[in-house]
Structures are given as structure tokens and as C-alpha cells.
C-alpha positions as CSV (number, residue, x, y, z in Angstrom):
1,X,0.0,0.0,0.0
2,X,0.8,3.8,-0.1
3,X,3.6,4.3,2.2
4,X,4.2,0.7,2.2
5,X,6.1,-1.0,5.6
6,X,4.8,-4.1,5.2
7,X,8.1,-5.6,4.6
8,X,9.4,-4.1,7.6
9,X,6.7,-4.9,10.8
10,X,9.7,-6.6,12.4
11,X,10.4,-6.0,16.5
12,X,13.4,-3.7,17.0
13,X,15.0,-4.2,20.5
14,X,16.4,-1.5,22.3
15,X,16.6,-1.0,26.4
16,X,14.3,1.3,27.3
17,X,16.9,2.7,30.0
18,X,19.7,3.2,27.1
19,X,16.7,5.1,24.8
20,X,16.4,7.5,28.6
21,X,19.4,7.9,28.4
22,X,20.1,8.9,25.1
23,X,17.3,11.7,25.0
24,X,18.6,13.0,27.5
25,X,21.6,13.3,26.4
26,X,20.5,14.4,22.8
27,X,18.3,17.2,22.7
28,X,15.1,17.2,20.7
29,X,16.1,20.1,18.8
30,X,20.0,19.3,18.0
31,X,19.4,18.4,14.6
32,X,16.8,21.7,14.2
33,X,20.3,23.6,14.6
34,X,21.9,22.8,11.7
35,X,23.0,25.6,9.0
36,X,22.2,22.5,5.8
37,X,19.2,22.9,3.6
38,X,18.4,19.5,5.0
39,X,19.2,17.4,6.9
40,X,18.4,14.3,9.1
41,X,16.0,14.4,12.2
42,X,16.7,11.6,14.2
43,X,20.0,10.4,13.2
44,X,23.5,11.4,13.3
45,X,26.6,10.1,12.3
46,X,27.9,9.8,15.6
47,X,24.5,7.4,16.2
48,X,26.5,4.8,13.9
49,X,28.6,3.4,17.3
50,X,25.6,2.2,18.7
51,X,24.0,0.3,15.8
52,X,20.6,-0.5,17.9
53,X,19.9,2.6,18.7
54,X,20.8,3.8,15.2
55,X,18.0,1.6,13.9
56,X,15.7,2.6,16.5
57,X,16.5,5.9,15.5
58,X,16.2,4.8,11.4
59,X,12.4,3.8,11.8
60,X,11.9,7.2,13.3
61,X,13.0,9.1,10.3
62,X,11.3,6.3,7.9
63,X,7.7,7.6,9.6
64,X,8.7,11.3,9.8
65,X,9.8,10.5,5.7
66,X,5.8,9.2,5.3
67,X,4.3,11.6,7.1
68,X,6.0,14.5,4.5
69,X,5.3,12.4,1.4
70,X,1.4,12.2,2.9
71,X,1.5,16.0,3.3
72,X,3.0,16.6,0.2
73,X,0.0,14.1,-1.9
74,X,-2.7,15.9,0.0
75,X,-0.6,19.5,-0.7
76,X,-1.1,17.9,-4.5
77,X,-4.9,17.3,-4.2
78,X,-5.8,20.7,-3.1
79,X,-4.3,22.3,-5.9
80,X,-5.1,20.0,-8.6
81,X,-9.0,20.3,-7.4
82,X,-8.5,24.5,-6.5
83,X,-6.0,25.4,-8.9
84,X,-5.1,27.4,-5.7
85,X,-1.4,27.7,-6.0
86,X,-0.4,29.4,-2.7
87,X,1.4,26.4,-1.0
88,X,3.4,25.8,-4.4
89,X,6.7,26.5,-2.4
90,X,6.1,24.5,0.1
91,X,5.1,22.0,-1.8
92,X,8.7,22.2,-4.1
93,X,10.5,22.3,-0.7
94,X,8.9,19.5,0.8
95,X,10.0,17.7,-3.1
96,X,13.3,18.4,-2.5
97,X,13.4,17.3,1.1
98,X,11.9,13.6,0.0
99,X,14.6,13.6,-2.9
100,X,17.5,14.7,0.0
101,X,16.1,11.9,2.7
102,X,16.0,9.3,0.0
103,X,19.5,9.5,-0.7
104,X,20.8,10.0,2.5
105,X,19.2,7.3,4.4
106,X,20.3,5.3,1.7
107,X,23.7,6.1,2.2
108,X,23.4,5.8,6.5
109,X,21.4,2.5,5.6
110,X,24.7,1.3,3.6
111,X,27.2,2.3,6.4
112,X,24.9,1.0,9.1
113,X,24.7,-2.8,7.2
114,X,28.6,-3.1,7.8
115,X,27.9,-2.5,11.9
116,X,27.7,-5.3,14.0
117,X,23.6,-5.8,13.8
118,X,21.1,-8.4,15.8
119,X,19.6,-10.7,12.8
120,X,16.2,-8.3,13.4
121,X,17.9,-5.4,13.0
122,X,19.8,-6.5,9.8
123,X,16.2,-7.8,8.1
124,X,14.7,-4.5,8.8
125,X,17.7,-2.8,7.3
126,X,17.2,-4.8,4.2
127,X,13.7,-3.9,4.0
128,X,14.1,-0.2,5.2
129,X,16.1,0.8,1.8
130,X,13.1,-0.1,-0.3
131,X,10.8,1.6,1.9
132,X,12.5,5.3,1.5
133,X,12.4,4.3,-2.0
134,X,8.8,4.3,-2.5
135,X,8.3,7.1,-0.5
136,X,11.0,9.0,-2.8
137,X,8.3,7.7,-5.5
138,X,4.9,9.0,-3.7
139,X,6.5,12.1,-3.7
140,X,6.9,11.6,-7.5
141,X,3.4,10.9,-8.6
142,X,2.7,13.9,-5.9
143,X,4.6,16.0,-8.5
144,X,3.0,14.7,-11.0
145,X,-0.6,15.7,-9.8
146,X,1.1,19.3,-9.4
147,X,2.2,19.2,-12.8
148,X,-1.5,18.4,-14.5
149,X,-2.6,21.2,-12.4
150,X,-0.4,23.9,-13.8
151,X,-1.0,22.5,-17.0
152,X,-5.3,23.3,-16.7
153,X,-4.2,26.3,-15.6
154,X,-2.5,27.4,-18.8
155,X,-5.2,25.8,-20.4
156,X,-7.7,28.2,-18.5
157,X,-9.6,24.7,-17.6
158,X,-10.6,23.0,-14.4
159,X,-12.1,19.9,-13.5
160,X,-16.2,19.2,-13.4
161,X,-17.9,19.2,-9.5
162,X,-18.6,15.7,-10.2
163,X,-14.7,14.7,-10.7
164,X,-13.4,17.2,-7.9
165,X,-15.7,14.8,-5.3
166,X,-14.3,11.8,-6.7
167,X,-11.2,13.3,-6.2
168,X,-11.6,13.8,-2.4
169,X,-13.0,10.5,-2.1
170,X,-9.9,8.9,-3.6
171,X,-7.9,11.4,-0.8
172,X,-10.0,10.4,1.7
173,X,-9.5,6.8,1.4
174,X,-5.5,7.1,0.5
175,X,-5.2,8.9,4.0
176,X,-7.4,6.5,5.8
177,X,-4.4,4.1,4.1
178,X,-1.5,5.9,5.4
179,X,-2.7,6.0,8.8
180,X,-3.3,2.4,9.1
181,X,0.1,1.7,7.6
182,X,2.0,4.0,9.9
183,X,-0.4,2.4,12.9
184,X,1.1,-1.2,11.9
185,X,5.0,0.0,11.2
186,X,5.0,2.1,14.7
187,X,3.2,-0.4,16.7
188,X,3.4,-3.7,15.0
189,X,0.0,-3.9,14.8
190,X,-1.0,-6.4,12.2
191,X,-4.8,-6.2,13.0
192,X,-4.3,-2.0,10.9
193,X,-2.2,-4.2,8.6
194,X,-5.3,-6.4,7.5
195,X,-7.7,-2.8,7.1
196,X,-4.7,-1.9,5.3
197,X,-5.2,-4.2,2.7
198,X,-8.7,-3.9,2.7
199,X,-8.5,-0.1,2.0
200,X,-6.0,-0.8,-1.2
201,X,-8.4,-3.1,-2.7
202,X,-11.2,-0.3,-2.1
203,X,-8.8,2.2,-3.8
204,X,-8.1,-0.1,-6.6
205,X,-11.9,-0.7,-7.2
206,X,-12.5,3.2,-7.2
207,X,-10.0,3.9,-9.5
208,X,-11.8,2.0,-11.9
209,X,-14.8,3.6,-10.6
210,X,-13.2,7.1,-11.7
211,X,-12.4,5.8,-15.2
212,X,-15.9,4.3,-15.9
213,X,-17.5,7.6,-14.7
214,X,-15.2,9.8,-16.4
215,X,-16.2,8.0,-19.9
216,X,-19.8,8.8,-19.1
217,X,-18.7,12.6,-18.6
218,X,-16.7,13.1,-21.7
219,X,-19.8,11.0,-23.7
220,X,-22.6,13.9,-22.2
221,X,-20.0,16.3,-23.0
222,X,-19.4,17.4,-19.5
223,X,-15.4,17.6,-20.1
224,X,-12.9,18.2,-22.7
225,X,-10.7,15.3,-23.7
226,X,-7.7,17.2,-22.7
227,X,-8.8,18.0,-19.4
228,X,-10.5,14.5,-19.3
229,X,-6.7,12.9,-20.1
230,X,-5.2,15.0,-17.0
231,X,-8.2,13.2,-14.9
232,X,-7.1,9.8,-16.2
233,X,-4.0,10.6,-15.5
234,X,-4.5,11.5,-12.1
235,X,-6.0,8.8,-10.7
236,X,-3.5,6.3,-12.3
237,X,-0.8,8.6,-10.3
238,X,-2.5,8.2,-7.1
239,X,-3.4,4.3,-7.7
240,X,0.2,4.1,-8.2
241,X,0.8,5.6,-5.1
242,X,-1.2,3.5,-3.1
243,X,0.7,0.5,-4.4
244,X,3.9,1.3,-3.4
């Protein structure tokens, strides 16, 4: 599914007293201090001689790396169905922090492997790589949606009422998704893993939904074929999404 940890609903171990001890000894702001354009929230180099809590610390910036690529789809939807381009920084700088954690948890992921690591800890390092991947890629099909947006823009076009609901709907359903995946992946919770896969077989369903009632549209004339291809388009992206 969207956001998908599936792969990685493994236990991580860590002494609760060593995890104390460590937030006390690392603020919760140090890494807001830095002077980089971006940079890591949870981890640190210096992490990487404690390999456990490095992991610990890994899944942390894995949900923190959903939770932006979530903002960032949703950031999509409202300007695809507004043409209200307002948050279009935002949304670009929120881009180019998926692109920056992508690679750099990558590259912490690589140097963490060659650590000493409990077998848990190496499986969910073998998973973890693909899961900042297909968030790398939500973010993607995010900028996609942005990208059909500014083209009915310059088109002077927007979408019909009836495909702006069926729009929300497919939101609505993608963030009901996301929270039940980041619901299993923080607390191991297989029971949100099952509604999880119920809610990407309603998603898949809908999509089709979207197609079949956007062929009765551009039949009655309600839409142009243009703006009808951007609609197609769009809920392909976000099906897409929902699969990673």
C-alpha cells in the first residue's frame, strides 16, 4: 500500500533505559540547529557506534519521511481540485526534502549494514532501503498531480464538480491508508495491517470507478478530452501511489 512498511513490521530491541538515556543526552532540537538545507531528524553520524539505537532511531525518520510524502500528496490534491497555488513552495520544498532523505538514508542504511547488527535489525535494514524508496516515489506521482494542475491552468480549464468529489474521495480513502500503515510500522499492529489491505483493494476498485464515470462525462460532453486525459492521469498517479 501507499507508504508501504509491510516488509518491515519486524520487532526492533532496544533497552528502554539506554533510549532515557540517550534523549537526555540528545536534545530534541539538535538536529533543528543545523545551518544544511536538509538534513536528518533523528540520526546522526555519531549514532552509527551504537548500531541498535541507530536503527531505532532509522524507523523514526522512515515515519517522519511518510508523514511528508502524505503532506505533500494531499498538498497535490488541493491544488489539482482548486487550482489554488499558494502552497506551491512549500510543496517544491517539501519535493526536494523527499529527494535529499532518499538518498541520505540510503547512504546511512549502507554504512549502518557493515555495523555489527542483531539478525532483526539487519532484516529491517534490508527492508528499510526499499521503503525510503517508495516514498521517494509517492512524492513523484505527488509532482506529477502538481504538474497536471499547472497544466489546466494554462489551459484556463478545471475539472467538473462531479470529478473534484471523486477526487476527495480517492484522498480520503488514500489517507485512511496511510494511517493504518504507519499504525502497523509504529506499533506492529497487524490487526491495521489487514484494514490496510482492505482499503488498497477499495482504492483499486475506485479507481476504476473514476475511469468508468469519467467516460460517461466526456460521452454527455461534460469535459474536454484534454482535461478528461489529465483526470485519467491522475488517478493512475495516485493508484500508483497506493501500491507502493
Amino acid at each position: 500500500p501507499v507508504f508501504n512498511f509491510r516488509p518491515t513490521l519486524v520487532a526492533l530491541p532496544l533497552p528502554n533505559g539506554l533510549v532515557r538515556l540517550v534523549c537526555r543526552i540528545i536534545p530534541d532540537d539538535v538536529y533543528e540547529l543545523r545551518d544544511d538545507k536538509f538534513h536528518l531528524h533523528f540520526l546522526d553520524d555519531s549514532m552509527l557506534v551504537t548500531p541498535a539505537l541507530a536503527v531505532r532511531q532509522l524507523k523514526a525518520e522512515v515515519e517522519n519521511m511518510g508523514a511528508l510524502a502524505h503532506d505533500n500528496f494531499c498538498r497535490a490534491i488541493h491544488i489539482v481540485t482548486t487550482l489554488d497555488f499558494s502552497d506551491l513552495e512549500k510543496f517544491k520544498k517539501t519535493e526536494n526534502e523527499l529527494n535529499f532523505l532518499n538518498s541520505e538514508l540510503t547512504r546511512y542504511v549502507a554504512v549502518l549494514s557493515a555495523k555489527r547488527l542483531s539478525e532483526t535489525d539487519s532484516k529491517y535494514l534490508s527492508c528499510s532501503v526499499k521503503s525510503v524508496s517508495d516514498l521517494e516515489r509517492i512524492g513523484d506521482y505527488a509532482e506529477n498531480i502538481v504538474e497536471y494542475a499547472e497544466s489546466l491552468q494554462t489551459q484556463n480549464e478545471t475539472f467538473s464538480a462531479p470529478a473534484v468529489l471523486e477526487i476527495k474521495e480517492m484522498e480520503r480513502k488514500i489517507t485512511a491508508l496511510y494511517h493504518e500503515v504507519m499504525k502497523a510500522y509504529h506499533d506492529l499492529d497487524f490487526t491495521a495491517l489487514e484494514y490496510a489491505y482492505q482499503i488498497e483493494e477499495q482504492i483499486d476498485s475506485f479507481t476504476e470507478t473514476m475511469e468508468s464515470q469519467h467516460i460517461q462525462r466526456l460521452v454527455a460532453g461534460q469535459c474536454t478530452p484534454k482535461v478528461g486525459a489529465e483526470y485519467i492521469s491522475l488517478a493512475q498517479n495516485a493508484e500508483r501511489g497506493a501500491d507502493r
